[in-house]
C-alpha positions in Angstrom: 142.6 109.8 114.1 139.0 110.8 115.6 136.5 108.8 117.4 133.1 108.1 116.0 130.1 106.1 117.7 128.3 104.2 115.0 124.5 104.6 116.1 121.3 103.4 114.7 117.7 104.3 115.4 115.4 101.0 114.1 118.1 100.3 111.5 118.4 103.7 110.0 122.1 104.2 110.8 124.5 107.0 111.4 128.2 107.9 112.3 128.5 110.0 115.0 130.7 112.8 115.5 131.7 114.7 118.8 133.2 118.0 117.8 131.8 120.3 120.4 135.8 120.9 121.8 137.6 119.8 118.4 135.8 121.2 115.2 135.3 119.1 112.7 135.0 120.2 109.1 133.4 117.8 106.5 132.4 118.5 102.7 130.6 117.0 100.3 133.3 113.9 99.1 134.6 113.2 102.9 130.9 112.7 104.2 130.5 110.3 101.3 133.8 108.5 101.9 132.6 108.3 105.3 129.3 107.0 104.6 130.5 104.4 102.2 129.8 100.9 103.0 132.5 99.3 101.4 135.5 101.7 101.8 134.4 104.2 104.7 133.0 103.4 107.8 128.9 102.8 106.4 125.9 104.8 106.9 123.0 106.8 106.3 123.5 109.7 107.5 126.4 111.3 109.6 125.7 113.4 112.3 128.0 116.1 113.8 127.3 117.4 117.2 128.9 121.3 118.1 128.6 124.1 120.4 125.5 124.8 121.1 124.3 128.5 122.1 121.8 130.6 123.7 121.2 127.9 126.1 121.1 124.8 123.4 123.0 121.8 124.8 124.7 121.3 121.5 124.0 122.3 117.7 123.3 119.2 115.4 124.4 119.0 111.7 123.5 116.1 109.5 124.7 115.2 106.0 122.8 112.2 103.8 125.0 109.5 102.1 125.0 111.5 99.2 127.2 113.9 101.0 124.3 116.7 101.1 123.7 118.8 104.5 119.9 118.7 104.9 117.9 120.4 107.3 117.0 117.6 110.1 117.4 113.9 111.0 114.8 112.5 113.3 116.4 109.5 114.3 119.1 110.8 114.1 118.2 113.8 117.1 117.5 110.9 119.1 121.1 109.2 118.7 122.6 113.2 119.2 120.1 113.4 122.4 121.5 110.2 123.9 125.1 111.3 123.4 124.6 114.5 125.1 122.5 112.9 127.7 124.7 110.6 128.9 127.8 112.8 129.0 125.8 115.8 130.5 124.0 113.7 133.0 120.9 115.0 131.8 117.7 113.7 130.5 116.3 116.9 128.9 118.3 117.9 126.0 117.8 121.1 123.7 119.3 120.6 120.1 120.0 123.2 117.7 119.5 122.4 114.1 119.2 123.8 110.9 115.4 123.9 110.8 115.5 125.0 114.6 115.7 123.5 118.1 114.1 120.7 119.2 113.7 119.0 123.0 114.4 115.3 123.7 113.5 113.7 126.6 116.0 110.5 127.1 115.0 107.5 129.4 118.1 105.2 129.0 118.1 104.0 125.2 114.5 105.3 124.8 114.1 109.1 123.5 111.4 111.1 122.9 111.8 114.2 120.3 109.7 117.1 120.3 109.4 118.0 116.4 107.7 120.9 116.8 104.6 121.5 114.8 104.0 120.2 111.0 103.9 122.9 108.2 101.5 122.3 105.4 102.1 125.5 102.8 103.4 124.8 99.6 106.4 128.1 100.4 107.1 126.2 103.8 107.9 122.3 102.2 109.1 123.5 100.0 107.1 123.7 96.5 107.1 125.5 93.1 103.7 126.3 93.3 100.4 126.7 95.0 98.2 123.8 95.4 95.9 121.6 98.2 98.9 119.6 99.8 96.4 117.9 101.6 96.0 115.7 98.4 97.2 116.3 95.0 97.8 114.4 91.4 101.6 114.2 91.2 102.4 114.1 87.7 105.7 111.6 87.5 107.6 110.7 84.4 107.0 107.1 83.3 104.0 106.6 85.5 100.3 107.5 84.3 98.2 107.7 87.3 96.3 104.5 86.8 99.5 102.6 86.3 100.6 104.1 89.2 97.7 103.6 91.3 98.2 99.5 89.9 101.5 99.4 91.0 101.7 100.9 94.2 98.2 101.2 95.6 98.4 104.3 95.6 94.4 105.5 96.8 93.0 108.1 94.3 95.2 107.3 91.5 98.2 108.6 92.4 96.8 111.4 95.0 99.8 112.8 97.3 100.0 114.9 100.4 103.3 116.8 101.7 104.1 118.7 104.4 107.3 119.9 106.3 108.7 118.3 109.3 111.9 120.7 109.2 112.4 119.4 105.6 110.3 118.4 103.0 107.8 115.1 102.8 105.6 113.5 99.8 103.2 110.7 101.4 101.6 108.4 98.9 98.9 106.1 100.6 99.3 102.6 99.3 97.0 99.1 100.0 100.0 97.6 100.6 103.1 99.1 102.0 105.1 95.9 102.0 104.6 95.6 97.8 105.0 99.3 97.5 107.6 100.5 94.4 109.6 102.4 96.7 112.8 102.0 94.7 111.6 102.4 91.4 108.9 105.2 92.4 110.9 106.6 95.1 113.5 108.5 93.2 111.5 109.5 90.8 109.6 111.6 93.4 112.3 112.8 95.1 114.0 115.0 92.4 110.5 115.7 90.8 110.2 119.7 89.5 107.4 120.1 91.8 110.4 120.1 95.0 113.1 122.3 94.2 114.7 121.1 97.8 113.9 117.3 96.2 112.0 115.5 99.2 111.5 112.5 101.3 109.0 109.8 99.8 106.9 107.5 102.4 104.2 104.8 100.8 102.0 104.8 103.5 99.6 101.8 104.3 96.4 102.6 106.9 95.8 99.5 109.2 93.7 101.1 111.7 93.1 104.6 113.5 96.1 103.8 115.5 98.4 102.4 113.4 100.3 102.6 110.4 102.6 100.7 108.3 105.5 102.8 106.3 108.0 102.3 104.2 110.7 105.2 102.7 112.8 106.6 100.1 114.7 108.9 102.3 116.0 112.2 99.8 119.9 111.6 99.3 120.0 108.0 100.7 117.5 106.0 99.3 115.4 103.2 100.8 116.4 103.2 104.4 115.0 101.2 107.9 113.1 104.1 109.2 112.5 107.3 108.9 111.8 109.4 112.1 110.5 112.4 110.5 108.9 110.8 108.0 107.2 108.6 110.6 106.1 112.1 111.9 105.0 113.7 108.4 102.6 109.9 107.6 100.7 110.8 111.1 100.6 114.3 110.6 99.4 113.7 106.3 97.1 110.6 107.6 95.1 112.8 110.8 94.8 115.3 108.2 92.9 113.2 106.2 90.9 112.0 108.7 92.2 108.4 108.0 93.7 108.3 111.9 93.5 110.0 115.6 96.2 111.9 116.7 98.2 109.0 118.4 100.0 106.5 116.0 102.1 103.0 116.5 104.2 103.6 112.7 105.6 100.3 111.9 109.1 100.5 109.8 110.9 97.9 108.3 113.2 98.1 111.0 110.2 98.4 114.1 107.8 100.6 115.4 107.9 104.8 116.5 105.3 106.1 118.9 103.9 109.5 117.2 101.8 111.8 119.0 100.4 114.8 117.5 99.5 117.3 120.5 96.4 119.2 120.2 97.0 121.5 122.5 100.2 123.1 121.0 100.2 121.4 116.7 103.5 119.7 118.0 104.7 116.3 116.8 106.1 113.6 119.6 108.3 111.0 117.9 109.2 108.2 120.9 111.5 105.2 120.0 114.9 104.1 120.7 118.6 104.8 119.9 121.1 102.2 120.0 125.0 102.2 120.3 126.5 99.7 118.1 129.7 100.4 118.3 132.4 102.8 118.7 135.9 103.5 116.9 138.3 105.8 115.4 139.2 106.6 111.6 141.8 108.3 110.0 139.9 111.2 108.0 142.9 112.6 105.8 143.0 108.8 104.8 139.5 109.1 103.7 139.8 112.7 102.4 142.8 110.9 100.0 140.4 108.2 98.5 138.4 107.7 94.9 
């Protein structure tokens, strides 16, 4: 048996491993088992925390529900950050992750994340080609761009913007967020040519200079809560634009991140909370041995 926390930042949940004294090796299948609502334990994403180095508090690792290892988890570096805070008696914590390290500052079950600074090139989100990600014609399957600008509101007939917060984002700017296709369009986008990596779809509704409502199709999961980094890639898309300043109120389905985009460095602030909802253990091999 191992112990897990079950975590959940605005409703976008996550199983939480400890393995920075015993390792902990998952593939593809046993991070879906895991993830599985009905036979595993229920998720989002899971999120490993190791051995960190060269001065990182711990190294984070984070696999969708799909079972894929992606590059970062926003909310999810905030559930990691209050682990580690509370059990290092810290409240500045450096992560490790694929994409590279990040700092949260933790102020009981409030975090802030440092997510470094946005990357617009096409190489960087990644795409399979040159082009203006600032706004763009997405050709999608089934969809001509009026009918897509009908259905989801998208402004300029289907015009997108992406950009990387560590991994890859497509931001459609909708009238309406709440009547948004986001699970009819959403996977359509997300294993669209253009993103060899697939991406991360937010329909993206502009209430005023200093807020935004979102709603996601997170890459690997589907529709989820809240998406940290794509909270951080609708600021960083709309300020672009020059649809809103540089601080943001994003309001989820599951409630509202604080984004900051820092002038004075390009660097992204995501502020919002990370909740323990319970803790447990589960027999892996069990898992490991399931359809």
């Amino acid at each position: 048996m191992i112990g897990f926390r079950k975590m959940h930042g605005l409703g976008n949940d996550f199983v939480v491993f400890d393995a920075r004294q015993i390792p902990l090796v998952l593939d593809a299948k046993l991070a879906r088992s895991i993830a599985d609502r009905r036979r595993g334990i229920g998720c989002d994403q899971l999120i490993v925390i190791e051995r960190g180095e060269k001065g990182a508090d711990a190294f984070m690792r984070v696999f969708n529900a799909d079972g894929g290892a992606v590059e970062l988890s926003g909310n999810g570096a905030r559930c990691a950050a209050r682990v580690l805070a509370e059990d290092l008696n810290k409240t500045e914590i450096r992560i490790d992750t694929k994409s590279g390290p990040i700092v949260c500052r933790v102020e009981g079950a409030s975090v802030t994340v440092d997510m470094g600074a946005p990357r617009f090139s096409w190489r960087d989100i990644p795409m399979t080609h040159a082009l203006d990600t600032t706004s763009f014609a997405l050709p999608v399957d089934g969809f001509t761009d009026a009918a897509v600008a009908g259905a989801a509101g998208v402004a300029g007939a289907a015009s997108a913007a992406a950009v990387s917060m560590g991994n890859p984002h497509c931001v459609l700017f909708v009238d309406d967020a709440q009547s948004a296709p986001v699970e009819t369009l959403g996977p359509v986008i997300e294993t669209h040519p253009w993103f060899p990596a697939r991406t991360n779809v937010e329909f993206v509704e502009v209430r005023s200079e200093r807020n935004l409502r979102m709603r996601v199709w997170e890459r690997g999961t589907g529709v989820t809560q809240a998406c940290g980094t794509g909270a951080c890639a609708a600021v960083a898309t709309a300020h672009r634009r020059g649809l809103t300043g540089r601080d943001v109120a994003v309001e989820l389905d599951g409630g509202v991140l604080d984004i900051s985009w820092r002038e004075s460095d390009d660097h992204i602030l995501m502020t919002g909370p990370a909740i323990l909802s319970f803790t447990g253990e589960v027999d892996l091999a069990a898992l490991a041995g399931g359809p």
